[in-house]
Every structure is written in C-alpha cells, then in structure tokens.
C-alpha beads as a LAMMPS data file, in Angstrom:
LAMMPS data file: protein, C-alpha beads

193 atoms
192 bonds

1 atom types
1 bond types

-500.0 500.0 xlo xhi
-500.0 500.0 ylo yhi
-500.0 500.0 zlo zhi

Masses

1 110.0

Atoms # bond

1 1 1 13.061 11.246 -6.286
2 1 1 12.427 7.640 -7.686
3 1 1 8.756 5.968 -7.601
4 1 1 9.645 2.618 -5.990
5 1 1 8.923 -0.079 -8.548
6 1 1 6.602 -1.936 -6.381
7 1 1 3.206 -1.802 -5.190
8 1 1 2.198 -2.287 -2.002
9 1 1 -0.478 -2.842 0.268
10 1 1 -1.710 -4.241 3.081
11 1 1 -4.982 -6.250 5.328
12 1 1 -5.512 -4.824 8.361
13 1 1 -7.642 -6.626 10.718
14 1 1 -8.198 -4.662 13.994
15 1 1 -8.560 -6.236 17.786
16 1 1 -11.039 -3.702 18.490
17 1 1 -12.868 -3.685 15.846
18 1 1 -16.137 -5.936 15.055
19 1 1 -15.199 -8.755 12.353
20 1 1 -16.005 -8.191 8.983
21 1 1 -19.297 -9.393 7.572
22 1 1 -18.678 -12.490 5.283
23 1 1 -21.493 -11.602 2.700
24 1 1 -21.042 -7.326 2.545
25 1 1 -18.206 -6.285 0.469
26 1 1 -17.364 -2.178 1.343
27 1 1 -14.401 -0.235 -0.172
28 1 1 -13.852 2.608 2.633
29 1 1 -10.976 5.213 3.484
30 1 1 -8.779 3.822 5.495
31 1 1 -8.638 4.967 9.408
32 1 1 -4.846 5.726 10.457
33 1 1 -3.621 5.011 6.526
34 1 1 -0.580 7.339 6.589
35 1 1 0.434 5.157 9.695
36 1 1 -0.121 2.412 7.570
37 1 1 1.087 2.979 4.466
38 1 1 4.067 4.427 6.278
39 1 1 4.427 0.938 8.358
40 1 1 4.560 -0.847 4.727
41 1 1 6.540 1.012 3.041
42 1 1 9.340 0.800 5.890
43 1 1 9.591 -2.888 5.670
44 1 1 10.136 -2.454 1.890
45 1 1 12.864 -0.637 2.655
46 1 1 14.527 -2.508 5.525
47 1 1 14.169 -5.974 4.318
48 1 1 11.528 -7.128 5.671
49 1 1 9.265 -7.959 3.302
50 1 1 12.188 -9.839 0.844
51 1 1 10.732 -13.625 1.281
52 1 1 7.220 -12.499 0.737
53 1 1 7.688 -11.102 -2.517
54 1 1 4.328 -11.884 -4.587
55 1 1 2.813 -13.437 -1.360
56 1 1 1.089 -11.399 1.614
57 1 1 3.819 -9.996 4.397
58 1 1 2.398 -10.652 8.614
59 1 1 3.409 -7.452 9.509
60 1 1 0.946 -7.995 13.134
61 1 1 -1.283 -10.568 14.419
62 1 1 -4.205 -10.121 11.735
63 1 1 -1.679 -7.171 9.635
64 1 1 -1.165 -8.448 6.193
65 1 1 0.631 -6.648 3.566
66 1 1 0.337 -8.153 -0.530
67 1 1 3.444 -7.291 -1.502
68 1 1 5.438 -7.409 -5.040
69 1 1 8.358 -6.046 -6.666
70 1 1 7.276 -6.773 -10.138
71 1 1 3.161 -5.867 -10.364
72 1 1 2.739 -9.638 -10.757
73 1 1 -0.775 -10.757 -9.612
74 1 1 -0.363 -11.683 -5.655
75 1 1 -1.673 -14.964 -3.689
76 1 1 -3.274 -13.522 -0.816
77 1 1 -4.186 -15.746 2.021
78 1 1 -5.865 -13.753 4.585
79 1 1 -7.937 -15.436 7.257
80 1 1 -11.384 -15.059 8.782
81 1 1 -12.301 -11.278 9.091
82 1 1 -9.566 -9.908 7.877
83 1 1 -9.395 -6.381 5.432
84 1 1 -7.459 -5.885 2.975
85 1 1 -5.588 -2.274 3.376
86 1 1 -4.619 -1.667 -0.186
87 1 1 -2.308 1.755 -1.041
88 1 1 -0.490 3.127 -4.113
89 1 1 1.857 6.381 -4.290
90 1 1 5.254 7.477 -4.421
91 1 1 8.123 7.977 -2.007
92 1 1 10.594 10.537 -1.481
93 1 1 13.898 10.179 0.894
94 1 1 17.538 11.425 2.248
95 1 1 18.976 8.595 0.084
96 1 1 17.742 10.304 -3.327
97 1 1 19.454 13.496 -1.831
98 1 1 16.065 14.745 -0.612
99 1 1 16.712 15.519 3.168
100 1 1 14.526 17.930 4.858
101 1 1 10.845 16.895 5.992
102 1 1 8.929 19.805 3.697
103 1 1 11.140 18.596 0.477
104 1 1 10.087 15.450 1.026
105 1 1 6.847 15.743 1.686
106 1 1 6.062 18.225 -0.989
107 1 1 8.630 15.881 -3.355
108 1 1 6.521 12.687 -2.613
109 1 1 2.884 14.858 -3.634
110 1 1 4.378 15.957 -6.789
111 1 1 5.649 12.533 -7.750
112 1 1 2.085 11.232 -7.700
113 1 1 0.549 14.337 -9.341
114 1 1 0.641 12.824 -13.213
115 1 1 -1.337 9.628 -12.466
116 1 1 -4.677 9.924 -13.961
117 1 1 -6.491 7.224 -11.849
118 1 1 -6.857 5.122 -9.635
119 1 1 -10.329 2.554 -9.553
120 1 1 -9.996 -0.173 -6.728
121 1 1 -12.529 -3.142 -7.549
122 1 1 -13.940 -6.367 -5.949
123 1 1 -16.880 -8.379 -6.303
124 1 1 -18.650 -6.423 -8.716
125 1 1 -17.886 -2.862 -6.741
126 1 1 -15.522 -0.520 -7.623
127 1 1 -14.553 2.923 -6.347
128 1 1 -12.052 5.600 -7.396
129 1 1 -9.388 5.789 -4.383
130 1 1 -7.778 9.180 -6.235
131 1 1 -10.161 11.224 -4.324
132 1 1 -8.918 13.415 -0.931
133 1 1 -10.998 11.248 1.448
134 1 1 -8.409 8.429 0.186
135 1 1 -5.471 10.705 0.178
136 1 1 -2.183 10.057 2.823
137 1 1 0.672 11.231 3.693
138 1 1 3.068 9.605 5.906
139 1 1 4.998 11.365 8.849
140 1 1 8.558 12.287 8.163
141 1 1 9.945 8.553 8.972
142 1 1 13.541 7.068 9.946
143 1 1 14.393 3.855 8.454
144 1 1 17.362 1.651 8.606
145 1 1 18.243 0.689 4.992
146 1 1 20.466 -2.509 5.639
147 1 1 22.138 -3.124 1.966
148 1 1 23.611 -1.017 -0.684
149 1 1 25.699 2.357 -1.314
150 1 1 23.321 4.306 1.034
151 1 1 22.794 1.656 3.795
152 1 1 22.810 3.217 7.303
153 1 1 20.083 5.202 9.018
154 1 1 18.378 7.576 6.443
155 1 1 14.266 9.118 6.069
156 1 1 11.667 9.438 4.077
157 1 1 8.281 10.644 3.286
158 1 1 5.614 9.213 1.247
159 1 1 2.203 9.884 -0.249
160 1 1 -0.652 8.099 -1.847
161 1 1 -4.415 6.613 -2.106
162 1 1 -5.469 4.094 0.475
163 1 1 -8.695 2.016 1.201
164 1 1 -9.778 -0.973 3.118
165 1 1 -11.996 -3.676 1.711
166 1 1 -14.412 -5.771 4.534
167 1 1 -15.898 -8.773 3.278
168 1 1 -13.788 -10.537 1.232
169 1 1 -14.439 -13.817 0.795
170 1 1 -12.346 -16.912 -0.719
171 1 1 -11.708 -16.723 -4.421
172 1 1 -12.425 -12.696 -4.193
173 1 1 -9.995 -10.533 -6.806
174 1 1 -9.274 -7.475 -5.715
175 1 1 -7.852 -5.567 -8.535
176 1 1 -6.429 -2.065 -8.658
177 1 1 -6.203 -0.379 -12.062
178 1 1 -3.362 2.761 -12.248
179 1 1 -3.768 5.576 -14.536
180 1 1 -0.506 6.602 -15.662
181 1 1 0.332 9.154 -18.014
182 1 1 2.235 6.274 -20.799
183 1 1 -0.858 3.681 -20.345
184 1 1 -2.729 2.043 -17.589
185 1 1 -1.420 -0.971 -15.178
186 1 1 -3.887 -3.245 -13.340
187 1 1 -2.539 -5.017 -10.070
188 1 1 -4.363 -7.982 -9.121
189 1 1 -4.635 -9.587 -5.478
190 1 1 -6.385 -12.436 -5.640
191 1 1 -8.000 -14.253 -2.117
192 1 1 -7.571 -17.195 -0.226
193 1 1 -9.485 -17.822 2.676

Bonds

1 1 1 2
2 1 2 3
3 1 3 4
4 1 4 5
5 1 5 6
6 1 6 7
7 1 7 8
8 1 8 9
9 1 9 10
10 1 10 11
11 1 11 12
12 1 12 13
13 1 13 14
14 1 14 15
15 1 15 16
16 1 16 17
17 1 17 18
18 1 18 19
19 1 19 20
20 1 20 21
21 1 21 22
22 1 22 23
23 1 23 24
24 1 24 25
25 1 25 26
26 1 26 27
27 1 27 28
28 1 28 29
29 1 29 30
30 1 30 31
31 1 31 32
32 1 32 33
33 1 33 34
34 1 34 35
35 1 35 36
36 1 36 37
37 1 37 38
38 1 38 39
39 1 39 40
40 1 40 41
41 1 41 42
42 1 42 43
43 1 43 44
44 1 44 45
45 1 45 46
46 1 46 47
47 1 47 48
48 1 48 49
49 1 49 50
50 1 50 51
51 1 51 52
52 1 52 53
53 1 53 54
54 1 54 55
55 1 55 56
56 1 56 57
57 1 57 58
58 1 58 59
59 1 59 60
60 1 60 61
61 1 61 62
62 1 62 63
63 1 63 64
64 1 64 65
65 1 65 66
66 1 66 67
67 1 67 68
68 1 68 69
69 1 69 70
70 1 70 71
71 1 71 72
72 1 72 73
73 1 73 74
74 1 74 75
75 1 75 76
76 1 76 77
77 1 77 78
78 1 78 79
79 1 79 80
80 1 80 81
81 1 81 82
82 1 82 83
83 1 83 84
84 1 84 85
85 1 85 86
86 1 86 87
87 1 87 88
88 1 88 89
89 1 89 90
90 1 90 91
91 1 91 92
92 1 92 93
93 1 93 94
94 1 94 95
95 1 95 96
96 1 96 97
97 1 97 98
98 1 98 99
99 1 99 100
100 1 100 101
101 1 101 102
102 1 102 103
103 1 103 104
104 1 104 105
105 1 105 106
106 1 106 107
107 1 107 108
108 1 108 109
109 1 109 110
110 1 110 111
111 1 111 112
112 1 112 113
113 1 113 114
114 1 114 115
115 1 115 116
116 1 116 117
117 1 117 118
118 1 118 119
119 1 119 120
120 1 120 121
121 1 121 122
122 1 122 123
123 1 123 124
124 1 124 125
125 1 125 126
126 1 126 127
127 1 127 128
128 1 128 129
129 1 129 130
130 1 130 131
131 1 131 132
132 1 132 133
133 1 133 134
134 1 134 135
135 1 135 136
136 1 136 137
137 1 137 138
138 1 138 139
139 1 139 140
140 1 140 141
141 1 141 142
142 1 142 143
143 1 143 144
144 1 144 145
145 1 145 146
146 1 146 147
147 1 147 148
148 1 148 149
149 1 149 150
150 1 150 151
151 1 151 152
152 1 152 153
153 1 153 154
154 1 154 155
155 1 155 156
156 1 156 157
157 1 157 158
158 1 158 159
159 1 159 160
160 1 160 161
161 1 161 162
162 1 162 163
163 1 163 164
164 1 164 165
165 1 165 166
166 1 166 167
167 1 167 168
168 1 168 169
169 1 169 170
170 1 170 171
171 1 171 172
172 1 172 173
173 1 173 174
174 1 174 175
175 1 175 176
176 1 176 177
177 1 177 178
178 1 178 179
179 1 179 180
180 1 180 181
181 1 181 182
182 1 182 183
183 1 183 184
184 1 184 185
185 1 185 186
186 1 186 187
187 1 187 188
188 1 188 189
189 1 189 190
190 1 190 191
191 1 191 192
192 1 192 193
C-alpha cells in the first residue's frame, strides 16, 4: 500500500440540479462521492489529469477536478454555479501486490486510519469532513495504468472524506487542513470565477 502523493478533488456541477446560490456558502456530504472520488482518482492513474497539474481537470461538462502532485496551492477557475467536490484518502491496488477486492478495501481504510483531522474551510465556515456522513469508499475499480513497470490493466480501491461546497464566489479560498500523525498540511484551492 502507498498513499498517493497527491491530493485530489473535484467541482461537480449537476444538470439536474438547481444552480448554486451566489451569496450562501454550504459545506455538505457529497451525494454519489465514492463514484466520484473513484472517477478522480482513475484519471490520476491513467494520465489524464498530467497537463492539469496545479490547475482544475474538466473531467464533464460542469465536472472539475483541482488537481496537484505536489500540495501546491491550486488556481481554480470554475464557472457560474459550479461546486467544488473536494476529497482526501488513501488508495490501495493490484500494482502494490494488493489484489483481491476485501484486501483492498480493508487496505485502503487502514491507510487512512492515523490521520487525526480533517477541517475543510471557506468564507469564514469550516467543517470537519473526518466524520462518517463524509466517509467513502470507492467500488472495486479497473484502471488502465499506461506507463511504468506495472502498466497494463490492473484495480484498485480507495477510501476517504468528501464534501461539496455551493456558493463559491470569485476570489473564495477553499482550504483543507490534514491532520497527520508527523504535523499538519493545509491544501489551498483558491477561486476564479
């Protein structure tokens, strides 16, 4: 098991769903996050999110995904009505020599038992995302890992904290501080409208 040295998260801005009001910031679970998370974390793997290293990743029409290898704050230009999806955890996956769904699954939970916190913040409003309503984990998923000693067809399973922010407006930081066990780590997102 290795913690992927990157942080990841995503806006998701539904078709269905009534745009976000401009002047009420909320910090909610996030509907469908294992789907989500699971979504971002495959285009970590494949490749797909490469050229938007420290930038926000279209991953759908109004799907955004702040993405960075290094924890350096993020430029996040998200347009009208659009929520930020933001997620932290670990991964766990055949390529690590964890095969079976269970392992990885119960691999991926223990990997993110030491962190001691996990306070998402915006506008004045935080919340701590460490709590079960915020808890994910993603399906048992196949990914095709193009590069590298293990490239080819392998799987993995991940789990984590998720919420979505509505109301963000233009200038908005979003920051996330981590609790880990050697000192905390603060990853910033800050908004463009």
């Amino acid at each position: 098991m290795r913690r992927l040295p990157l942080i990841l998260a995503a806006a998701v801005a539904l078709a269905t769903a009534a745009p976000a009001r401009a002047h009420a910031l909320d910090i909610g679970p996030a509907p469908a996050a294992g789907e989500l998370a699971g979504d971002g974390w495959q285009r970590a793997f494949d490749g797909r999110n490469a050229p938007y290293d420290g930038k926000c990743a279209p991953l759908a029409p109004g799907l955004y995904q702040p993405y960075s290898t290094t924890g350096e704050p993020i430029a996040c230009d998200l347009p009208a009505g659009a929520r930020l999806f933001i997620q932290f955890g670990a991964y766990c996956a055949s390529w690590e020599g964890v095969r079976a769904p269970w392992e990885q699954r119960r691999c991926a939970v223990e990997s993110d038992a030491p962190i001691e916190g996990l306070r998402l913040s915006a506008r004045g409003r935080s919340v701590e995302i460490d709590r079960h309503r915020f808890e994910f984990v993603t399906r048992w998923r196949w990914v095709w890992v193009p590069e590298g000693e293990h490239h080819g067809l392998q799987t993995f399973t991940a789990h984590g904290h998720a919420a979505i922010i509505d109301g963000l407006r233009d200038g908005d930081v979003v920051t996330l501080d981590i609790g880990f066990p050697d000192g905390p780590f603060t990853f910033t997102v800050n908004v463009h409208r």
